[in-house]
C-alpha atoms as an extended CHARMM CRD file, in Angstrom:
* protein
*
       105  EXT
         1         1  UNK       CA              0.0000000000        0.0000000000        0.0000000000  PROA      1               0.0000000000
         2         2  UNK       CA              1.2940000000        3.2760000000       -0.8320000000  PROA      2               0.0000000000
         3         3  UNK       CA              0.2140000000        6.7820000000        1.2300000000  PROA      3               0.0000000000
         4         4  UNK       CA             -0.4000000000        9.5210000000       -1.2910000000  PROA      4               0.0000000000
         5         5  UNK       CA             -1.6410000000       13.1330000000       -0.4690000000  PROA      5               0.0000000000
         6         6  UNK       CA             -4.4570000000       14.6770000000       -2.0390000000  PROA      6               0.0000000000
         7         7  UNK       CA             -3.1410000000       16.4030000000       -4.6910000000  PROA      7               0.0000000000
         8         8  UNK       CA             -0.9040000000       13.2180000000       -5.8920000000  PROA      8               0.0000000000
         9         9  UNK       CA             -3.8220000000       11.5430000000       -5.7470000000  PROA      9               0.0000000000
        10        10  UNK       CA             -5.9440000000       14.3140000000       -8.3900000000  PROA      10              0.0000000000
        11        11  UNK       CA             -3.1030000000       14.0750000000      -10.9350000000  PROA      11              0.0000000000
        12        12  UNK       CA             -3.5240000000       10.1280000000      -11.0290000000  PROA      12              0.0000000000
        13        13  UNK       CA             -5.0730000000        9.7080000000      -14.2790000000  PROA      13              0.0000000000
        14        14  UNK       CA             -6.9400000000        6.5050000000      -15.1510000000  PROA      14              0.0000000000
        15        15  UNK       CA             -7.2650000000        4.6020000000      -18.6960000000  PROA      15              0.0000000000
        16        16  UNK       CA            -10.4800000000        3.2740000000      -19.7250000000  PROA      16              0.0000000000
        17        17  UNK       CA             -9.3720000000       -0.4290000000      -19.1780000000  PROA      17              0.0000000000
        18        18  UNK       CA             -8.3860000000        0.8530000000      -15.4660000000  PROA      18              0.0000000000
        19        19  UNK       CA            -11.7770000000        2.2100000000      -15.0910000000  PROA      19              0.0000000000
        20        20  UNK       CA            -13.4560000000       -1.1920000000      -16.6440000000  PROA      20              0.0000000000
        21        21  UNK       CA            -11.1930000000       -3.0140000000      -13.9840000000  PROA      21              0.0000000000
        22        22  UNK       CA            -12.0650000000       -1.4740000000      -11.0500000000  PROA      22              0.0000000000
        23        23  UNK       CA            -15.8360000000       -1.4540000000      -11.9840000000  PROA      23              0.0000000000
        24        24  UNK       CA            -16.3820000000       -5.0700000000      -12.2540000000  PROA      24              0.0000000000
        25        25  UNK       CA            -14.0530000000       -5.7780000000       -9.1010000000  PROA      25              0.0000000000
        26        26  UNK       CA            -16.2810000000       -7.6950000000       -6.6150000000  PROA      26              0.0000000000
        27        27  UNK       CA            -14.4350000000       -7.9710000000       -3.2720000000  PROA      27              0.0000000000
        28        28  UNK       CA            -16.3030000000      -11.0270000000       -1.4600000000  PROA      28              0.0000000000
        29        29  UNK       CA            -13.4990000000      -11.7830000000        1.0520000000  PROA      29              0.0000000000
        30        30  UNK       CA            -13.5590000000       -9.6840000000        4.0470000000  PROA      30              0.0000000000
        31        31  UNK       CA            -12.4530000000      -12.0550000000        6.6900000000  PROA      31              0.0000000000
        32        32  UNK       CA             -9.1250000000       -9.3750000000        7.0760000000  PROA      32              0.0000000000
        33        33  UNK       CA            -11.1370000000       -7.0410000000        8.2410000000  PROA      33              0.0000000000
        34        34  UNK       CA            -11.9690000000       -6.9280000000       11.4760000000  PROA      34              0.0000000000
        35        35  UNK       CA            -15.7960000000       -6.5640000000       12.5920000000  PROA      35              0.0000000000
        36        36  UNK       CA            -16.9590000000       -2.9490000000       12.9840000000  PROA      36              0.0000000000
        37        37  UNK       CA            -19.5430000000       -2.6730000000       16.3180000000  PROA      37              0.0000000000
        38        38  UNK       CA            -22.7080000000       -0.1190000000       15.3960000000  PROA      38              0.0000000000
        39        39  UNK       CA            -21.0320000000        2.3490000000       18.1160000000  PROA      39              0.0000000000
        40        40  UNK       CA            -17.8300000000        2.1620000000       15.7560000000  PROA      40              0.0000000000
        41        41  UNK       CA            -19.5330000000        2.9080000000       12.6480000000  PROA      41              0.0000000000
        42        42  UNK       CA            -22.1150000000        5.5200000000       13.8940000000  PROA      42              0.0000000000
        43        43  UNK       CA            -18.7070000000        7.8660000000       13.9990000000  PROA      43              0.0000000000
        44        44  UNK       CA            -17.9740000000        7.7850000000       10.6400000000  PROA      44              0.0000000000
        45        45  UNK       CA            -18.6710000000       10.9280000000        8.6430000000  PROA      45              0.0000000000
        46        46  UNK       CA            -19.2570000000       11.3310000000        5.0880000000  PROA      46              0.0000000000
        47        47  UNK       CA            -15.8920000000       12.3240000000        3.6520000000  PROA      47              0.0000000000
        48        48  UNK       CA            -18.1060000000       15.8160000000        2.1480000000  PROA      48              0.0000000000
        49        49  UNK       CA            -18.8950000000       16.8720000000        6.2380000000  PROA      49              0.0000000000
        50        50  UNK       CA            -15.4160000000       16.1760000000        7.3440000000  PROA      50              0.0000000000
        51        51  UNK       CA            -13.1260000000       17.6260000000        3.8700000000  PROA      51              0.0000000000
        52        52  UNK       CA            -15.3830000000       20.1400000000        2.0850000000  PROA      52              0.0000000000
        53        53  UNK       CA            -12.3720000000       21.1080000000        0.4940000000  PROA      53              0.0000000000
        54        54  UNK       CA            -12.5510000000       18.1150000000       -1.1580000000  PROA      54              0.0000000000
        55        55  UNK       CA            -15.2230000000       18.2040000000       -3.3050000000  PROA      55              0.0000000000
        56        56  UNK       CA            -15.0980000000       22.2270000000       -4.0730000000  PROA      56              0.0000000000
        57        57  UNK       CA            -17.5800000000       23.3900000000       -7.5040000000  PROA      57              0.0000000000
        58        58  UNK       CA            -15.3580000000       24.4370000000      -10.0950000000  PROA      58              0.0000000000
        59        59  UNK       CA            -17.0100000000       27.7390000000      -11.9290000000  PROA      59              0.0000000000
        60        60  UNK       CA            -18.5590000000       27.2330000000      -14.7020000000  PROA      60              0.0000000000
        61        61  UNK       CA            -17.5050000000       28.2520000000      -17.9640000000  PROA      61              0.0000000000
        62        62  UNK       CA            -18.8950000000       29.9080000000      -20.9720000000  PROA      62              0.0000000000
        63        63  UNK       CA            -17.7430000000       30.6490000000      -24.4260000000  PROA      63              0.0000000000
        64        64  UNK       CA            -17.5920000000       34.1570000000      -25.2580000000  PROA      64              0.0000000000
        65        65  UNK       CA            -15.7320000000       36.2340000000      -28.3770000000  PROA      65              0.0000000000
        66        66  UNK       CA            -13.0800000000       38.5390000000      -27.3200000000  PROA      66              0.0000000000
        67        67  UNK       CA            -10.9230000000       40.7310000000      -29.3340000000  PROA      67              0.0000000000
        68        68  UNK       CA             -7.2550000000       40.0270000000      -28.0520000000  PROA      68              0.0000000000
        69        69  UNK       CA             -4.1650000000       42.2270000000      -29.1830000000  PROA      69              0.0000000000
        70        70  UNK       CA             -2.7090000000       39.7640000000      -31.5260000000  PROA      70              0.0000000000
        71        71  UNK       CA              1.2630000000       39.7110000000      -29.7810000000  PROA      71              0.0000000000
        72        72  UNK       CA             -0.7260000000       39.5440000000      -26.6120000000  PROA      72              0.0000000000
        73        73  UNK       CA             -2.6520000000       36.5910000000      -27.9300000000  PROA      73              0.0000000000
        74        74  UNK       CA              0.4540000000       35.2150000000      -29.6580000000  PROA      74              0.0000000000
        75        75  UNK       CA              2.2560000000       35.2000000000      -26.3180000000  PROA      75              0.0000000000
        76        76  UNK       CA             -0.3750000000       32.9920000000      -24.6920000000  PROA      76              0.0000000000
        77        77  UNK       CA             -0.4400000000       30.4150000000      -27.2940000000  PROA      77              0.0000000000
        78        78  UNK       CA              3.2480000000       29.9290000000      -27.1600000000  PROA      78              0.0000000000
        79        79  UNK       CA              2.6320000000       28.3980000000      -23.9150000000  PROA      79              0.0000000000
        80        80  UNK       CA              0.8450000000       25.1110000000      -25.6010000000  PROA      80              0.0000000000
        81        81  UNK       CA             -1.8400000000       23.4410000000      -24.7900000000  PROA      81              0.0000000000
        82        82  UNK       CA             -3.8680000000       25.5570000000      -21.8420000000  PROA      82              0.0000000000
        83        83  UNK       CA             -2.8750000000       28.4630000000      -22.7700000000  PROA      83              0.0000000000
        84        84  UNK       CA             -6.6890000000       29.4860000000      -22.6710000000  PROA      84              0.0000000000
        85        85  UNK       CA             -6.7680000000       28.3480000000      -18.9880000000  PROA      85              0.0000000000
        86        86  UNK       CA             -3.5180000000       30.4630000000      -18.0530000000  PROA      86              0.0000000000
        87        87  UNK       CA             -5.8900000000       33.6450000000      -19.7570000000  PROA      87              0.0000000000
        88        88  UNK       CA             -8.2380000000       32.6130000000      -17.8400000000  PROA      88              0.0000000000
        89        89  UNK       CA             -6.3230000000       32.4030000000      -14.2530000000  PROA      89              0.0000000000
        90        90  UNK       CA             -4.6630000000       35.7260000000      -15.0930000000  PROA      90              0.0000000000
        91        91  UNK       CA             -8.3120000000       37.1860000000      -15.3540000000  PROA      91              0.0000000000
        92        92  UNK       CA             -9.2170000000       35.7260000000      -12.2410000000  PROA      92              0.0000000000
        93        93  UNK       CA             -5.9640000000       36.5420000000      -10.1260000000  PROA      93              0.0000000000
        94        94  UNK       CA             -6.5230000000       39.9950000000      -11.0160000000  PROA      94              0.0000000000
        95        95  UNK       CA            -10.2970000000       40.1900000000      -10.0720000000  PROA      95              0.0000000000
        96        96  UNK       CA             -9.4410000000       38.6800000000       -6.7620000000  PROA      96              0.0000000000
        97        97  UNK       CA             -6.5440000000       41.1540000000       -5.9550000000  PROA      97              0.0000000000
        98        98  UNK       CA             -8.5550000000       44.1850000000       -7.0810000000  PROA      98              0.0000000000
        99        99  UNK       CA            -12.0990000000       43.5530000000       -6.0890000000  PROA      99              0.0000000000
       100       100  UNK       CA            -12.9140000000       47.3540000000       -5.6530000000  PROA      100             0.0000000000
       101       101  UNK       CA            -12.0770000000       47.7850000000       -9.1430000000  PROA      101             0.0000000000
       102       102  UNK       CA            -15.5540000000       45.5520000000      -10.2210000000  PROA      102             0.0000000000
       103       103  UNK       CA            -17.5830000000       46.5310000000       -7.2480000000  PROA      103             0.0000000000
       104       104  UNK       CA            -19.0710000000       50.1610000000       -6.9670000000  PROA      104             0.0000000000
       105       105  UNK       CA            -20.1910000000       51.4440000000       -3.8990000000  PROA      105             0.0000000000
């Protein structure tokens, strides 16, 4: 068994034949496991009570047009692949750090 920490654990990415595996797994040996008394398992927590953090909603998105000074643009795409995302977290970083500049009194 291996420990991992959460964010090892969100990079892990798993192929369809992974996914097939672990979805027709059926586990009918328990006798490892030691028996759980009702006190014992009237503690337990659901994981979205205890880590909130967890499971956290992602904004949504939506497709808009936006005119983009082209060595601006040009700059972003040099970065690859997500290049729209790092526009994005710029956007966001900056609305975050200057909230008075969105919100009038």
């Amino acid at each position: 068994m291996k420990n991992m920490t959460l964010d090892e654990i969100k990079e892990i990415r798993i192929t369809p034949e992974r996914a097939e595996e672990i979805r027709s797994f059926h586990n009918t040996d328990f006798s490892d496991r030691p028996k759980q008394t009702e006190e014992e398992l009237s503690r337990y927590r659901k994981a979205r009570e205890t880590h909130p953090e967890w499971f956290t909603v992602k904004p949504k998105k939506e497709a808009i047009s936006l005119r983009i000074d082209k060595d601006v643009l040009e700059t972003y795409r040099s970065l690859g692949k997500g290049y729209q995302k790092a526009m994005n977290e710029v956007l966001r970083l900056y609305v975050e750090e200057h909230p008075s500049d969105f919100y009038k009194a």
